[in-house]
C-alpha positions as CSV (number, residue, x, y, z in Angstrom):
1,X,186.0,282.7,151.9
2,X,187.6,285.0,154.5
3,X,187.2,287.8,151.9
4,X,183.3,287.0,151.5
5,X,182.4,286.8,155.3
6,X,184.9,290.2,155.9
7,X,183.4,291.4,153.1
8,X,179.8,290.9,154.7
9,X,180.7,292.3,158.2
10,X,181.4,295.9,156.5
11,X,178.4,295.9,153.7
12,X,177.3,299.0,153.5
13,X,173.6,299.8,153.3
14,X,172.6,301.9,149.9
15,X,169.1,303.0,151.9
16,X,168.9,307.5,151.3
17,X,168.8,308.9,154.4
18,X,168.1,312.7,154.7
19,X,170.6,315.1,156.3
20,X,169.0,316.1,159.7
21,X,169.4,319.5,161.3
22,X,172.2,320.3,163.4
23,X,172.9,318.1,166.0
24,X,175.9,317.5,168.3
25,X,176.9,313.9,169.7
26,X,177.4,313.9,173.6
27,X,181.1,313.7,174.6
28,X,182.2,310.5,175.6
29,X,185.7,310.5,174.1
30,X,188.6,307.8,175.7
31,X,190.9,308.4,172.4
32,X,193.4,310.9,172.2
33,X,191.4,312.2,168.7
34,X,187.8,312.5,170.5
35,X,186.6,308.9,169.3
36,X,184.9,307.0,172.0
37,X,187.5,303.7,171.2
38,X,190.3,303.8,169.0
39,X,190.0,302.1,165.7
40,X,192.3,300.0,163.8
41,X,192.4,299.4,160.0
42,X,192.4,296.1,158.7
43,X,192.7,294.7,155.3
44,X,189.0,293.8,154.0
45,X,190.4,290.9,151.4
46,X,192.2,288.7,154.3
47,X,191.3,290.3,158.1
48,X,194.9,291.2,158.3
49,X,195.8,294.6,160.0
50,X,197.7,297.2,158.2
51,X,200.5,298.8,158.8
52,X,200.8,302.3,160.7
53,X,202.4,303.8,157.4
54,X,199.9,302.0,154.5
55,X,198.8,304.2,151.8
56,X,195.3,303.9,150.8
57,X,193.3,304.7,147.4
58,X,190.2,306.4,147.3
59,X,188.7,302.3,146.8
60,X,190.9,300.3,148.9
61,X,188.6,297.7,150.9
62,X,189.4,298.8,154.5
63,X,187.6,298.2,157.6
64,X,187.9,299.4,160.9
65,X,188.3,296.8,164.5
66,X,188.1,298.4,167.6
67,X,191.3,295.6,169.0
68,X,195.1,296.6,167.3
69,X,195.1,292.6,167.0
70,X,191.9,291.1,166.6
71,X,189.8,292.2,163.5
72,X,186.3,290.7,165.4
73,X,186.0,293.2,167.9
74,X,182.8,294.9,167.6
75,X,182.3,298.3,168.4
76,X,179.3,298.7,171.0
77,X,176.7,301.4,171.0
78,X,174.5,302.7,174.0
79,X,171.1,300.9,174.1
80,X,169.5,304.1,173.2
81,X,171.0,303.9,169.6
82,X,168.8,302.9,166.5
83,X,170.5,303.3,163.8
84,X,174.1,303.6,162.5
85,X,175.5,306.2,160.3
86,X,179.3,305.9,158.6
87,X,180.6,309.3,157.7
88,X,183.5,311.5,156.4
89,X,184.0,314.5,158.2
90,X,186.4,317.6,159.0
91,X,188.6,316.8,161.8
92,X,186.3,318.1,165.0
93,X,183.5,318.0,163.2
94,X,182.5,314.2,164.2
95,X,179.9,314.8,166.8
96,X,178.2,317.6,164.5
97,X,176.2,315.8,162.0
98,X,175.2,318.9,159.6
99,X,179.5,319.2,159.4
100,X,179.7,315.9,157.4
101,X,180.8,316.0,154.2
102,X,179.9,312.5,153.6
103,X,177.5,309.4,154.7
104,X,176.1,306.1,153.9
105,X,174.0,304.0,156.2
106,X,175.5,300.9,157.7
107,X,173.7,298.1,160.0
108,X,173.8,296.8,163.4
109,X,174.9,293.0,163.8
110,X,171.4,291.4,164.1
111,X,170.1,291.4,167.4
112,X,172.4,293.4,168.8
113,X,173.8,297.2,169.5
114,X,177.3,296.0,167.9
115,X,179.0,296.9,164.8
116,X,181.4,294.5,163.8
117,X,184.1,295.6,160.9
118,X,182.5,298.9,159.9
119,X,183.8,300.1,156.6
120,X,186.8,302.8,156.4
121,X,187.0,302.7,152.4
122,X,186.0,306.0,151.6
123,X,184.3,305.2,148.3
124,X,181.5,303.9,150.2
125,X,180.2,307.0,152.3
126,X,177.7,307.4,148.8
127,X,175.7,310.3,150.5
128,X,176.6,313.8,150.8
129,X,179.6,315.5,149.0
130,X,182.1,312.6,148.9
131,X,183.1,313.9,144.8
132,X,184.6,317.3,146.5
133,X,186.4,315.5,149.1
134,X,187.9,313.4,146.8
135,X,188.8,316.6,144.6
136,X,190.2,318.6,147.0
137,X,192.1,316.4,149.9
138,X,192.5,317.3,153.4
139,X,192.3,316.8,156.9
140,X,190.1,314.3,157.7
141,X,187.6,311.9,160.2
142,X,186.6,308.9,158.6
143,X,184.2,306.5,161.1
144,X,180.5,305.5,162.4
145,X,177.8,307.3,164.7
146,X,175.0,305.8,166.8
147,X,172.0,307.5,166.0
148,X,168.5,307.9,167.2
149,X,165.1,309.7,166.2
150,X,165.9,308.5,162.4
151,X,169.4,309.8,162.8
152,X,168.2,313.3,163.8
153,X,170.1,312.8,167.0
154,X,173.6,311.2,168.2
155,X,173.0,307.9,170.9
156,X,174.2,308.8,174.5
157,X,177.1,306.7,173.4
158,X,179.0,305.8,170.6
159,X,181.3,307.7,168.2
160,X,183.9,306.0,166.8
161,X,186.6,307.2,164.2
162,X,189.7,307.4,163.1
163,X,191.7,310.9,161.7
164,X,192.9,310.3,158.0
165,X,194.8,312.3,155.9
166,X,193.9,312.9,151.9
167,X,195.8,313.7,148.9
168,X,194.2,315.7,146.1
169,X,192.6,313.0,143.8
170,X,191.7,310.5,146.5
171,X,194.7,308.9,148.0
172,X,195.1,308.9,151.9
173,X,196.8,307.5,155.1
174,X,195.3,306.5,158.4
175,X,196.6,308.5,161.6
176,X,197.9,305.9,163.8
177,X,195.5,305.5,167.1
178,X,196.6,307.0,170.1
179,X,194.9,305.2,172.9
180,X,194.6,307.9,176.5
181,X,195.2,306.3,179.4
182,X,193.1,307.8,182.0
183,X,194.9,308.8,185.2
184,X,194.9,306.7,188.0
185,X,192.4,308.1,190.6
186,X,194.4,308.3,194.0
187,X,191.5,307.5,195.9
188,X,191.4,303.8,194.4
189,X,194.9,303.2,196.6
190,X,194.8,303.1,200.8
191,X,196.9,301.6,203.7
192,X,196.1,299.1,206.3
193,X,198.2,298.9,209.1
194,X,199.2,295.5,209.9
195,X,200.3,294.0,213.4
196,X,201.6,290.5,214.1
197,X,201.9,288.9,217.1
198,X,204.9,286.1,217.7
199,X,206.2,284.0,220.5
200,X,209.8,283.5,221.4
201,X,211.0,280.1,220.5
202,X,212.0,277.5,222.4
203,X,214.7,275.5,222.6
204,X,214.7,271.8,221.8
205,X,216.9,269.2,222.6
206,X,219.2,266.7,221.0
207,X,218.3,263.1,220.8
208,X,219.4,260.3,218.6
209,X,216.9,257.0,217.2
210,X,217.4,254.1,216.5
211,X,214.7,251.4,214.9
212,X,213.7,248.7,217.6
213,X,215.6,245.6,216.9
214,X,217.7,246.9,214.3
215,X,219.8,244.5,212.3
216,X,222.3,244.8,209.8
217,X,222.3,242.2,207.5
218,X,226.1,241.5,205.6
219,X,225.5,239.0,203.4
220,X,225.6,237.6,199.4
221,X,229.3,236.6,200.2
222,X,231.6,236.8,196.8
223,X,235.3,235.9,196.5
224,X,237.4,238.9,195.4
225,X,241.1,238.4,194.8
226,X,240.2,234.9,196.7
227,X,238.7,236.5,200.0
228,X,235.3,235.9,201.4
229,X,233.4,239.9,200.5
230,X,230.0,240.4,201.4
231,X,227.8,243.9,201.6
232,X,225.1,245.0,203.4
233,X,223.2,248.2,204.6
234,X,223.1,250.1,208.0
235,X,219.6,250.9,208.7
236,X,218.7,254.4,208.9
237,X,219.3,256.1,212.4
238,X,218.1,259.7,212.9
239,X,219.5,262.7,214.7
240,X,217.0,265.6,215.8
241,X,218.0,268.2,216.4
242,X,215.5,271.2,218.2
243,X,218.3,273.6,219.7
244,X,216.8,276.1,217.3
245,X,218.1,278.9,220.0
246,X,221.9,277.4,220.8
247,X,222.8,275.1,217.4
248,X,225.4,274.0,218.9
249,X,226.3,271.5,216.6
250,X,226.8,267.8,216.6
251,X,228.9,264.6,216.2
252,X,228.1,260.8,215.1
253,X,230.3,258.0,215.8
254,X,230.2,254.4,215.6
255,X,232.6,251.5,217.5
256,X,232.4,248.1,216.3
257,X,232.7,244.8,218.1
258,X,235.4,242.0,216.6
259,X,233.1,239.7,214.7
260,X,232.9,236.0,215.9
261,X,231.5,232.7,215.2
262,X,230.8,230.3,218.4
263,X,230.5,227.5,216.2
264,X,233.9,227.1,214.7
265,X,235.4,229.3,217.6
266,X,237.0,231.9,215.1
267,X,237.2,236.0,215.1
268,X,237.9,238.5,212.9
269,X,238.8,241.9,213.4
270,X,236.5,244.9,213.4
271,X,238.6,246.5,211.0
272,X,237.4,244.0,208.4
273,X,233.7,245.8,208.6
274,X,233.9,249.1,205.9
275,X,231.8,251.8,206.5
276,X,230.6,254.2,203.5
277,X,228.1,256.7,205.7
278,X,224.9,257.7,203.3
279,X,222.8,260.8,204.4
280,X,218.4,260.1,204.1
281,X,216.8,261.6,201.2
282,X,214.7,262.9,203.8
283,X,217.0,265.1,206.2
284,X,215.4,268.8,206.8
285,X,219.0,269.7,208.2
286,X,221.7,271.8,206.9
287,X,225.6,272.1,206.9
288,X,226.3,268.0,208.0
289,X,229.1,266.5,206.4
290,X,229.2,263.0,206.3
291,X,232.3,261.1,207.7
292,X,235.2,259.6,205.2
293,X,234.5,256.1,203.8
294,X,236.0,253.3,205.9
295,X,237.9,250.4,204.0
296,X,237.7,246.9,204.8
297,X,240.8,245.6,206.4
298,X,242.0,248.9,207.3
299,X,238.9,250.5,209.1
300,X,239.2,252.9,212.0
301,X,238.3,251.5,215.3
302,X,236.4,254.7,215.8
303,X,234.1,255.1,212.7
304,X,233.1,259.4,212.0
305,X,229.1,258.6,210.7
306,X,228.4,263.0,210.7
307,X,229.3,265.7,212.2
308,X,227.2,269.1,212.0
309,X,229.4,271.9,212.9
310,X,228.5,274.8,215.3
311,X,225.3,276.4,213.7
312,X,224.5,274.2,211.9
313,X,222.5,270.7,211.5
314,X,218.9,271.6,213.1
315,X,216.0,269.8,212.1
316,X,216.1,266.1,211.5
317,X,219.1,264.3,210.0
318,X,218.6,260.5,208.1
319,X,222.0,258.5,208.6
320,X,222.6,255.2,207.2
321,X,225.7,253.3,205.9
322,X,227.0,251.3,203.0
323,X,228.5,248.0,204.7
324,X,231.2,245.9,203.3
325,X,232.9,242.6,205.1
326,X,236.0,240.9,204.0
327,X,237.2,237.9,205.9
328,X,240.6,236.9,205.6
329,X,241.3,233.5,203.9
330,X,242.7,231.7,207.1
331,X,239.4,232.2,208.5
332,X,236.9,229.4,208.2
333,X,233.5,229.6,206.7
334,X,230.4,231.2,208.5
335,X,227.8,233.5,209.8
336,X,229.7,236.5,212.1
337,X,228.3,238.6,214.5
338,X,229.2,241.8,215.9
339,X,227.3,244.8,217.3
340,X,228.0,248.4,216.4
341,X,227.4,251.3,219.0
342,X,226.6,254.6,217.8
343,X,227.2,257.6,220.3
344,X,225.9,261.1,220.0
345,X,227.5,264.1,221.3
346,X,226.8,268.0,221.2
347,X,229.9,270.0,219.9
């Protein structure tokens, strides 16, 4: 199927046209060669493209794309152009009509000023003196022409070939395309001169919250190695930090009541309580490091929560806790309470 609809983008028309007098095609040439495109070959039979090297007989099915990668390129003529015109002629003879050595009529896509797959197998340039060409070999243009004024004259635009190289007898090889890139016109660059404004910064202050009526609830007590263990969370406190100028640093500490229970008249000691500090997901602050995990039983009266070293720890800083109670096993049966004061100082 892909051969037949290929096959039907190149068809060449079999219509006589007369050889006009002389007429040369308007320059309009972006290849290194003079064609206004480049063109690429591409194997009629499956739309593949072939390769730089290929050999080629005098009837290989060949037809040219204007895209190295895509066979369905169309070529595009000026709006001025009425007909179309594939030829075979001396290399820099192109744009001179009377210099081809050989022709055929080919079509426009319908409604259109497109040419999609024109045709680069040489057997099918039927007009002219194709035979001698064959005969003889030699350095060659094979491509298509927009033509007017029943292909008397060249379109305003459109010549498009490609420079091919025959052996005596027929055989040939496609030049690779060489595709100019035009220089860059230095009057498509400028400078604007920028100026921005700023304002000194300010600096902030320090200042430490805690949620309104926080509470820390220890509970879900287990036994573990038969005493009383129970854990709980430290809500989240938050340091800000705004001494964007000064960042002078930081330090978090806790102290912790002994825990009592009025009802049976009993204490235990604050060093029961472990502390495992946990920093918020949501911190903006850099360079804190969290204090070292206190264990139950043997907890420090003075609990390090964070500390933020001298330039460091600006922005806003999430602190919470892992909490862990054991109770010894002289100690009766109950709810506990303590409080736990948490100070703030600049380093």
């Amino acid at each position: 199927m892909l051969k037949k609809n290929v096959a039907r983008l190149a068809i060449v028309g079999l219509a006589l046209a007369g050889l006009a007098t002389v007429t040369t095609a308007p320059a309009f040439a972006a290849e290194a060669n003079g064609s206004d495109t480049p063109v690429f070959p591409y194997n009629s039979a499956d739309g593949t493209p072939f390769e730089a090297d290929q050999a080629y007989t005098w009837t290989t099915e060949v037809f040219g794309s204007s895209s190295p990668t895509d066979p369905m390129v169309p070529f595009v003529c000026s709006d001025d152009a009425q007909t179309v015109q594939s030829f075979i002629a001396p290399r820099g003879q192109e744009r001179t009509r009377a210099s081809w050595s050989a022709w055929a009529d080919i079509f426009f896509a319908p409604g259109t000023k497109t040419v999609l797959g024109f045709p680069i197998s040489l057997y099918k340039n039927n007009l002219g003196n194709a035979a001698a060409v064959k005969a003889a070999g030699g350095e060659y243009s094979v491509g298509f022409a927009c033509m007017k004024d029943n292909n008397v004259n060249f379109a305003t635009s459109g010549v498009f070939f490609a420079n091919v190289t025959i052996a005596p007898g027929g055989d040939y090889t496609v030049v690779p395309a060489d595709v100019v890139v035009p220089p860059v016109d230095p009057t498509l660059t400028g400078d604007i001169d920028l100026e921005a404004t700023t304002v000194a910064a300010e600096n902030g202050v320090l200042s430490l919250e805690v949620p309104a009526d926080a509470k820390a609830t220890i509970g879900s007590p287990t036994l573990i190695d038969n005493l009383s263990t129970s854990t709980g969370d430290l809500p989240e406190v938050t340091v800000n930090d705004g001494r964007v100028l000064t960042r002078e640093g930081w330090t978090l500490t806790s102290t912790v009541d002994d825990f009592t229970n009025a009802t049976a008249n009993a204490t235990i000691e604050k060093k029961q309580l472990g502390v495992k500090p946990v920093l918020g997901d949501d911190s903006t602050s850099d360079g804190v490091v969290l204090g070292a995990e206190q264990i139950a039983g043997s907890a420090d009266a003075s609990i390090l929560l964070a500390t933020a070293p001298a330039t460091t720890g600006v922005g806003v800083t999430h602190i919470g806790a892992e909490l862990t109670f054991v109770a010894p096993a002289d100690k009766p049966a109950g709810v506990y309470t303590s409080k736990m004061t948490l100070t703030l100082v600049s380093e």
